[in-house]
C-alpha positions as CSV (number, residue, x, y, z in Angstrom):
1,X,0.0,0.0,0.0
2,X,1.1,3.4,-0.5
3,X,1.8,6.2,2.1
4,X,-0.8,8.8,2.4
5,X,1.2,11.2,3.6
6,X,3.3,10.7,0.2
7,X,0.0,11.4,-2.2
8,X,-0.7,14.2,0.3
9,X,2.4,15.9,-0.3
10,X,3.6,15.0,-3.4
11,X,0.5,14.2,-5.7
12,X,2.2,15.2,-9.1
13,X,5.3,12.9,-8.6
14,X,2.9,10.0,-7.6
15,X,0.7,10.6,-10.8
16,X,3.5,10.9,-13.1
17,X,5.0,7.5,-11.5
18,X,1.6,5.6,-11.6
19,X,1.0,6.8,-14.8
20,X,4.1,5.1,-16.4
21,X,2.0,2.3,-15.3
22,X,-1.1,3.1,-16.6
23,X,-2.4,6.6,-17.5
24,X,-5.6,5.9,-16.2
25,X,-4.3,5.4,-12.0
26,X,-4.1,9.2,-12.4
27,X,-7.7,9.6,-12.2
28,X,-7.3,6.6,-9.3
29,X,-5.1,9.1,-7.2
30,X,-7.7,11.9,-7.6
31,X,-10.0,9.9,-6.4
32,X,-8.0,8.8,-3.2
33,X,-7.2,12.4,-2.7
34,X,-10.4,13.2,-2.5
35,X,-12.1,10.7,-0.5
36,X,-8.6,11.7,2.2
37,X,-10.3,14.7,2.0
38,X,-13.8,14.2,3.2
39,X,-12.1,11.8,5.8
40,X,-9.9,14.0,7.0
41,X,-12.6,16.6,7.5
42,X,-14.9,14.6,9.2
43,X,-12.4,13.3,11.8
44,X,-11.5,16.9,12.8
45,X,-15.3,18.1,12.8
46,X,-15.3,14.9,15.1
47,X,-12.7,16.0,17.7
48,X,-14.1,19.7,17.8
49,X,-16.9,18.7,18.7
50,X,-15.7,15.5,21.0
51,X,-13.7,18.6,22.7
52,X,-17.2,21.0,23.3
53,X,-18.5,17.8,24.9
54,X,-15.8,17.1,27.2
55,X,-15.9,21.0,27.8
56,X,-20.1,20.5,28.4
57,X,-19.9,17.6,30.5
58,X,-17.3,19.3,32.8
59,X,-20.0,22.5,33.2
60,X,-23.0,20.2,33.9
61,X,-20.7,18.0,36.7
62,X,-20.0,21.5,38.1
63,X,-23.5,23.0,37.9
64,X,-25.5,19.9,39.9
65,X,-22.2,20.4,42.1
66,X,-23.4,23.8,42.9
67,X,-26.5,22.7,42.7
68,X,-28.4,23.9,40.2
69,X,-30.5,23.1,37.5
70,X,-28.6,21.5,34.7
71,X,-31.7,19.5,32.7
72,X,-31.5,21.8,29.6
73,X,-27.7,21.5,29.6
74,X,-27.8,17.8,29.9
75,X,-30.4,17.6,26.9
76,X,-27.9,19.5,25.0
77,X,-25.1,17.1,25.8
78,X,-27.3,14.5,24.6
79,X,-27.7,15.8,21.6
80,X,-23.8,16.5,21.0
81,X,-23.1,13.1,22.1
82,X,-25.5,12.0,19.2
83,X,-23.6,14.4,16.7
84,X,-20.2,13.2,18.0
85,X,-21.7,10.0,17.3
86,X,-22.9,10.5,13.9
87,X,-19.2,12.5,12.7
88,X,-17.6,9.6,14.3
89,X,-19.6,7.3,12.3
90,X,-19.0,9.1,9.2
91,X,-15.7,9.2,10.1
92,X,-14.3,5.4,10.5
93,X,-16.7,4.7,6.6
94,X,-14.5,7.7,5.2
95,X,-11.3,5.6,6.6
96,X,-13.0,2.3,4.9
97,X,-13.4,4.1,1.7
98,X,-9.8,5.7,1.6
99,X,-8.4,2.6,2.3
100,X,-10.7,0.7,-0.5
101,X,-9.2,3.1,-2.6
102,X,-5.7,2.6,-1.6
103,X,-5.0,-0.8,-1.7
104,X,-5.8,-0.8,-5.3
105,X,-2.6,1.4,-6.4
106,X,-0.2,-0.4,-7.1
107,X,3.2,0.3,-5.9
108,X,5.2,3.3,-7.6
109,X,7.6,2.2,-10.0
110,X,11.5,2.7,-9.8
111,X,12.9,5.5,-11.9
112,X,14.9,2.6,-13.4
113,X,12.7,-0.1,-14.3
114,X,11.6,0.3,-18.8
115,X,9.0,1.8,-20.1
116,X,6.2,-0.1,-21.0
117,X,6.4,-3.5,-21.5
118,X,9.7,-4.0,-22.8
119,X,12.7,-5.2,-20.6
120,X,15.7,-4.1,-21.0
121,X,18.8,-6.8,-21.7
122,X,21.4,-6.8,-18.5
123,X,23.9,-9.2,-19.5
124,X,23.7,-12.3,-21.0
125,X,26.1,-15.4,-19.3
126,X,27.5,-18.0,-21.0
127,X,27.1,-19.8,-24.0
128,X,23.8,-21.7,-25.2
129,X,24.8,-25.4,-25.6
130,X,25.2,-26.9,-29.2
131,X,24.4,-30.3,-30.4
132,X,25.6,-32.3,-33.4
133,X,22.2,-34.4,-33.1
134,X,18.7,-34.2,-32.8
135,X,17.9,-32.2,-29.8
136,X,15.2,-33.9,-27.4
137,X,12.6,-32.1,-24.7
138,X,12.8,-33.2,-21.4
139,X,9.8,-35.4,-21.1
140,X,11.4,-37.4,-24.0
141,X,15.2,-37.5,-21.8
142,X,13.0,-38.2,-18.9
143,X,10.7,-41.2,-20.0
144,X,9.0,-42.6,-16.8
145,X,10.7,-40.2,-14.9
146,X,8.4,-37.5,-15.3
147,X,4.8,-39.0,-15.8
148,X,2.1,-36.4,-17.2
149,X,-0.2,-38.4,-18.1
150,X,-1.2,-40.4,-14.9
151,X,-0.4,-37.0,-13.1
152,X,-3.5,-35.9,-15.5
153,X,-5.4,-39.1,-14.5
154,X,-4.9,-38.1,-10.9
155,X,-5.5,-34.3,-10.9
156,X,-5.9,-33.1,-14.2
157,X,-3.7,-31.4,-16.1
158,X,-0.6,-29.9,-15.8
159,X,0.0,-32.2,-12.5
160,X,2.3,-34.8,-13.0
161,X,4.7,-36.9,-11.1
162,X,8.5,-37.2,-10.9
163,X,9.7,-40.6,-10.5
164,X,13.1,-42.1,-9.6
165,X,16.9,-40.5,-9.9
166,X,14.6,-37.6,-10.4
167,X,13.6,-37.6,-7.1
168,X,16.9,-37.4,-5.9
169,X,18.2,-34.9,-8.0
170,X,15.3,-32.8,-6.7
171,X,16.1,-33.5,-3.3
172,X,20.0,-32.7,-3.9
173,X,19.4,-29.4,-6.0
174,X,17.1,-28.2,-2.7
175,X,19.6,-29.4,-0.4
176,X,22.8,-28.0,-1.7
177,X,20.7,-24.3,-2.6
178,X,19.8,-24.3,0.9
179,X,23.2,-24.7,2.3
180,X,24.8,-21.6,-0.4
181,X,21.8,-19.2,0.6
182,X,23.1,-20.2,4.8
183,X,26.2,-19.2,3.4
184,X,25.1,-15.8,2.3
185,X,23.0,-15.3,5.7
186,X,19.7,-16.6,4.6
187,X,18.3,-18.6,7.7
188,X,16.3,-21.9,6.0
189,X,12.2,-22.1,6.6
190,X,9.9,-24.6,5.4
191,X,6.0,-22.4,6.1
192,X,3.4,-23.0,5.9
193,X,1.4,-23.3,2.8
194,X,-2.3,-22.7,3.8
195,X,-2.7,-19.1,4.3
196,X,-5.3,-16.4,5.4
197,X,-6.7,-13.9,3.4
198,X,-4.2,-11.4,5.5
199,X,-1.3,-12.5,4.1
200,X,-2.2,-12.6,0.4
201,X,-3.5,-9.2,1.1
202,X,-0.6,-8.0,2.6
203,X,2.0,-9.4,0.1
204,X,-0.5,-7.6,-2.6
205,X,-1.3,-11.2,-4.3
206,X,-5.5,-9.9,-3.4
207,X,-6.8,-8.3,-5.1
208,X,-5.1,-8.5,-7.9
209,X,-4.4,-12.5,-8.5
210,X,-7.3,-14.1,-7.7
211,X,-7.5,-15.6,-10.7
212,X,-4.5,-17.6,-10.1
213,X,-5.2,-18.6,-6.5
214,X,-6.2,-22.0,-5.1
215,X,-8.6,-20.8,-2.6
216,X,-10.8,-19.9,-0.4
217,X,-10.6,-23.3,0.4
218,X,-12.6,-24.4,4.1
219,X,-11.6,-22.2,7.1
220,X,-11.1,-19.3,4.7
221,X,-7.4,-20.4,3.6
222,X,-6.0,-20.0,0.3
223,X,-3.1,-22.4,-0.8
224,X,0.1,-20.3,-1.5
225,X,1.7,-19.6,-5.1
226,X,5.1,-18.7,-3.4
227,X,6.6,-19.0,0.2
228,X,6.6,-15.7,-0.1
229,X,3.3,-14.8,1.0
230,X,4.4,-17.0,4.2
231,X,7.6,-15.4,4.7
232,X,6.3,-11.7,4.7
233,X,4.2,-12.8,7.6
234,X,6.4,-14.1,9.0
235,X,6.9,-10.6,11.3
236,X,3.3,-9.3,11.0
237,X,2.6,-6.6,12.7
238,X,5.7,-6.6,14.4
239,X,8.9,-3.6,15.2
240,X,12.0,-4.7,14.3
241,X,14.8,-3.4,16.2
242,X,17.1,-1.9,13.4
243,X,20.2,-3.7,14.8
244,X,18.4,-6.6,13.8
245,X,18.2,-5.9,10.0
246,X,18.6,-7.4,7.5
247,X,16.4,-10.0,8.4
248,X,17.2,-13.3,5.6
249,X,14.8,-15.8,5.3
250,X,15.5,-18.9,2.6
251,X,12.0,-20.8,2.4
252,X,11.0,-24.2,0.5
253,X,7.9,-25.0,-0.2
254,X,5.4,-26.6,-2.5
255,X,3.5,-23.8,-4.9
256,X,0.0,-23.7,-6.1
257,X,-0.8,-21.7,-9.4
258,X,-4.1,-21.7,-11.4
259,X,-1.5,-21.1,-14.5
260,X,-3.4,-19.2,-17.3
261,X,-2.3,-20.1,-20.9
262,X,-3.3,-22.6,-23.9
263,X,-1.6,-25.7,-24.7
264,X,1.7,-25.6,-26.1
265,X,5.7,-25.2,-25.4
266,X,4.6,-22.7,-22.5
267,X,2.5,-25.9,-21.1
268,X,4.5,-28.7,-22.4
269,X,6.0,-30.9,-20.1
270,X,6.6,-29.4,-16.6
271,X,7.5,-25.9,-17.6
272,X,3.9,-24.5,-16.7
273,X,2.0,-26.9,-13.8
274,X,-0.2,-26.2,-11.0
275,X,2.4,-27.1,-8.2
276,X,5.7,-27.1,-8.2
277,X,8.3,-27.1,-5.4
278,X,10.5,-23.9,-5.1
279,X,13.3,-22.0,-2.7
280,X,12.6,-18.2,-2.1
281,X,14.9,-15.8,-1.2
282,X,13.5,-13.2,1.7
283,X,14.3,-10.2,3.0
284,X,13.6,-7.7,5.7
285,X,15.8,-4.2,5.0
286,X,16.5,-0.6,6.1
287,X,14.7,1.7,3.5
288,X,18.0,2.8,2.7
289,X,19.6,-0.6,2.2
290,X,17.0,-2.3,-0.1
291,X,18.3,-1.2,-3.8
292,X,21.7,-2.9,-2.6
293,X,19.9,-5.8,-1.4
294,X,17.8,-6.1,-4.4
295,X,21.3,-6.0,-6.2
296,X,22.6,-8.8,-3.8
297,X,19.8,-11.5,-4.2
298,X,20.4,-10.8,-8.1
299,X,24.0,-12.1,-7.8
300,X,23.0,-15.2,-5.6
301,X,20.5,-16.2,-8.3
302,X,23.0,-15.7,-10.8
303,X,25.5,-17.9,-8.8
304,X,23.3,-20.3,-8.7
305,X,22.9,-20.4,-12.4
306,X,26.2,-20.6,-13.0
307,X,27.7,-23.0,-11.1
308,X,24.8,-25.6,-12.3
309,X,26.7,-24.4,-16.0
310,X,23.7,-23.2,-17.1
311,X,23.2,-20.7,-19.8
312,X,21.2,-17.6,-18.9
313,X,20.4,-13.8,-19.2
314,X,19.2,-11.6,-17.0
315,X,16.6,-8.7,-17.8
316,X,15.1,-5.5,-15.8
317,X,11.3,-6.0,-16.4
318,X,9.4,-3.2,-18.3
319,X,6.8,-1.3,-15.7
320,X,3.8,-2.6,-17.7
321,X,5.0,-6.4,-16.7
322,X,5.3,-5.7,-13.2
323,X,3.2,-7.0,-10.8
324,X,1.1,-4.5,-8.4
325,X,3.8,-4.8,-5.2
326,X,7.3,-4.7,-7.1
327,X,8.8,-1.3,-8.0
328,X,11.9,-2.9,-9.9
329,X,12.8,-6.9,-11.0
330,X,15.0,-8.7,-12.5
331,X,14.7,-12.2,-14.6
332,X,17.1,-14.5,-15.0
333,X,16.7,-16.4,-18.6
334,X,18.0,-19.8,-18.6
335,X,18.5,-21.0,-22.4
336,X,15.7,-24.0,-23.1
337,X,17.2,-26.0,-25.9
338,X,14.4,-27.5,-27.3
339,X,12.4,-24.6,-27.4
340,X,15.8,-22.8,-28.9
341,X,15.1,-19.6,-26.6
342,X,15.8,-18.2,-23.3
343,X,12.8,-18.9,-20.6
344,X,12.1,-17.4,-17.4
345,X,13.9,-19.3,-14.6
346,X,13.9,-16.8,-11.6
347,X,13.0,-13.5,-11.1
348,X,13.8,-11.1,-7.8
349,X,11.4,-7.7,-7.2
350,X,12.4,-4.7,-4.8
351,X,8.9,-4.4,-3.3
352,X,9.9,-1.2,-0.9
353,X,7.7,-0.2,1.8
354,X,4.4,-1.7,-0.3
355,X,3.9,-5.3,1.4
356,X,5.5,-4.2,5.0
357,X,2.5,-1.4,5.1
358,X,-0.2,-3.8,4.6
359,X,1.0,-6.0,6.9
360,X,2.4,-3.2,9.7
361,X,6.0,-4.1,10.1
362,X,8.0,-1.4,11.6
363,X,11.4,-1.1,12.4
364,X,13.2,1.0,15.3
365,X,16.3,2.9,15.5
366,X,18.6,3.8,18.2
367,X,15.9,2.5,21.2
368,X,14.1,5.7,19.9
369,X,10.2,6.1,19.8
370,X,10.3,7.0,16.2
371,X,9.7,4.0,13.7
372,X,9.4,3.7,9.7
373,X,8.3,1.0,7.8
374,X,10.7,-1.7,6.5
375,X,11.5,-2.9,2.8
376,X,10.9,-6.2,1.8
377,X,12.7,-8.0,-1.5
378,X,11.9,-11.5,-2.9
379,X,14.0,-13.8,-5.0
380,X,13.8,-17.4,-6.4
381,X,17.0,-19.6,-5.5
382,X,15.5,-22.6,-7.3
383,X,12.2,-23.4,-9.0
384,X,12.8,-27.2,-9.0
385,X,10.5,-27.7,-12.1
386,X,12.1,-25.3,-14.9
387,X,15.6,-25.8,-13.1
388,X,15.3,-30.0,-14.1
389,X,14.1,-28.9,-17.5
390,X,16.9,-26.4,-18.1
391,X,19.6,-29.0,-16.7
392,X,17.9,-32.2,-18.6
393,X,17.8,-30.4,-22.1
394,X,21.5,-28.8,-21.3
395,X,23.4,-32.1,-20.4
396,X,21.6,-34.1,-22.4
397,X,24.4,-36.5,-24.5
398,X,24.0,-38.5,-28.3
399,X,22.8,-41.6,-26.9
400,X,20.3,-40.1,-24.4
401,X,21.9,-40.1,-21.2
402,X,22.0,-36.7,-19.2
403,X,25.3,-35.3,-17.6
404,X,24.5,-33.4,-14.1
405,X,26.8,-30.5,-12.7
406,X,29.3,-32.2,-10.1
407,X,28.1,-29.5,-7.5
408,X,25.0,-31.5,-7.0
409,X,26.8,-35.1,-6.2
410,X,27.9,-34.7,-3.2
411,X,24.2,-33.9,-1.9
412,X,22.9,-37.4,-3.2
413,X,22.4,-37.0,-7.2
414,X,23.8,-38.9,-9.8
415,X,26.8,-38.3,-11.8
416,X,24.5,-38.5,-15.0
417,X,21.4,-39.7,-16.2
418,X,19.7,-42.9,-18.1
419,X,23.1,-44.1,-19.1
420,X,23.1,-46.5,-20.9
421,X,24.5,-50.5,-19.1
422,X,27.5,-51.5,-20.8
């Protein structure tokens, strides 16, 4: 959510950032400026008059001390309680309203994040593997590994399950991503996935995603799309002692998307399913410190990437693709071979002070009584899914088998894949 007191004081900058956006949240922030308006101005019509009661009530306690005949002063304090009453009334709907209003800006976009809808080309790492034969997919590498079909029969599609050395290699690619991100500070959390409405609303996920989300289900929960809507909860409500920052959260959990999208290489295989097991990077930051550690969770994807001896590129997405809590992010494009093109494999967003004001988390400095709200960031370490198709297709050999990177072994995968027996 956005600061008031920011569209209060700076209404022109905020327009001409929302607009780049869309041109049509200007009218949005008119609309939220006037609604402050008529809130503001009946909460002070509300305290004037709360005062001339407390003032009234003080005379008629004195007059019956005094003894005297205070019946046509307490009818009029009546009748101001009633109007105190009413104001107030008026008052907390105005505060409904303004917030209505609010939580459907979306976050104001960095000065550096594209135009429109185009991203913008970082860097590009490595170079795409070439093969003197007939490239395959990785269903086709996989064979029983990775079974679509009775996932189907089971759920419906784009379920499927992953059978096998597959397993392990899972198991091993979580295991040794969680112990590099406790390297770089990043304590490990498995949340909960089963969430209340709260927390979707406070990592801006509602309303603005409901199409995608598994939920309500019974008891009001929604099934999560990310551990990040857990993580940001993590301190709800909460102030956070500024020696404590940053605050570094590394969570795995299985993810739940209604994925939108017809059939084809964007839902072939396991590329784009309705769960899927990730890692997510978290973080709790100074205001000041969170373009740095936006800049930081970039490089630990990026490390990732490249000692699995994957191909990639990363991009700064265009405003137009970003979604309603980010104000900049990055992808990170791992090159698909059999689709002969660069796919989304991580991304990382710089949400500033959008999700930690819907869900109240404050930070302290010095022991003072003064507190600001934090920054949050997000970044994927691993999205297990894409990750095995990228390093299926990339080591896959002439006579079918499928090299791994050596970083995984010692965590329990196999040197290589549907080798051949000799």
């Amino acid at each position: 959510m956005l600061d008031i007191k920011v569209i209060r004081e700076s209404p022109d900058d905020v327009k001409a950032a929302l607009a780049r956006r869309d041109p049509g949240l200007v009218a949005a922030v008119d609309d939220v400026l006037a609604k402050d308006g008529e809130w503001r101005s009946a909460t002070q019509a509300a305290e004037n008059l709360r005062a001339a009661q407390r003032q009234k009530s003080e005379n008629v306690a004195a007059g019956k001390r005094a003894g005297e005949d205070v019946s046509a002063e307490l009818a009029g304090l009546q009748e101001l309680s009633a109007q105190v009453k009413t104001l107030s009334e008026q008052a907390t709907l105005g505060r409904q309203q303004l917030d209505a209003l609010l939580v459907r800006l979306p976050n104001l976009p960095d000065p550096d994040a594209p135009a429109g809808t185009d991203s913008e080309l970082v860097r590009v790492v490595g170079e795409p593997p070439t093969f003197d034969f007939g490239v395959l997919d990785h269903l086709t590498l996989a064979g029983g590994g990775i079974d679509m079909e009775r996932g189907a029969n089971l759920a419906g599609s784009r379920f499927g399950y992953l059978l096998g050395e597959l397993v392990l290699v899972e198991l091993a690619l979580v295991r040794w991503v969680l112990e590099k991100l406790g390297a770089h500070g990043f304590q490990p959390v498995i949340p909960p996935v089963l969430v209340r409405e709260r927390a979707l609303y406070g990592t801006g996920f509602l309303p603005d995603t409901e199409q995608q989300l598994y939920g309500p289900i019974q008891d009001g929960l929604y099934l999560t799309g990310t551990s990040e809507v857990a993580l940001a909860s993590l301190h709800d409500s909460e102030i956070i002692d500024a020696e404590s920052l940053p605050l570094r959260y590394a969570g795995y959990s299985p993810c739940f998307r209604r994925e939108a999208g017809a059939a084809g290489k964007n839902t072939h295989g396991m590329f784009r399913v309705h769960q899927f097991d990730k890692v997510e990077m978290f973080s709790f930051t100074d205001p000041g410190a969170s373009a740095a550690e936006h800049e930081r969770i970039l490089a630990i994807e990026e490390e990732i990437l490249s000692e699995l001896g994957l191909a990639y590129r990363v991009v700064n997405i265009g405003v137009g693709d970003l979604g309603n809590s980010a104000a900049k992010k990055y992808d990170c494009e791992a090159w698909i071979p059999s689709q002969g093109r660069y796919r989304e494999l991580t991304s990382c967003s710089n949400t500033t002070d959008y999700q930690a004001r819907r869900l109240d988390i404050r930070v302290r400095s010095g022991g003072g009584k003064r507190t600001e709200t934090v920054h949050t960031l997000n970044g994927t370490a691993v999205a297990v899914g894409r990750t095995l198709i990228a390093l299926l297709e990339s080591g896959q050999r002439e006579d079918r088998s499928v090299a791994l990177p050596q970083c995984l072994s010692q965590w329990g995968a196999p040197r290589e894949l549907f080798a051949k027996s000799q």
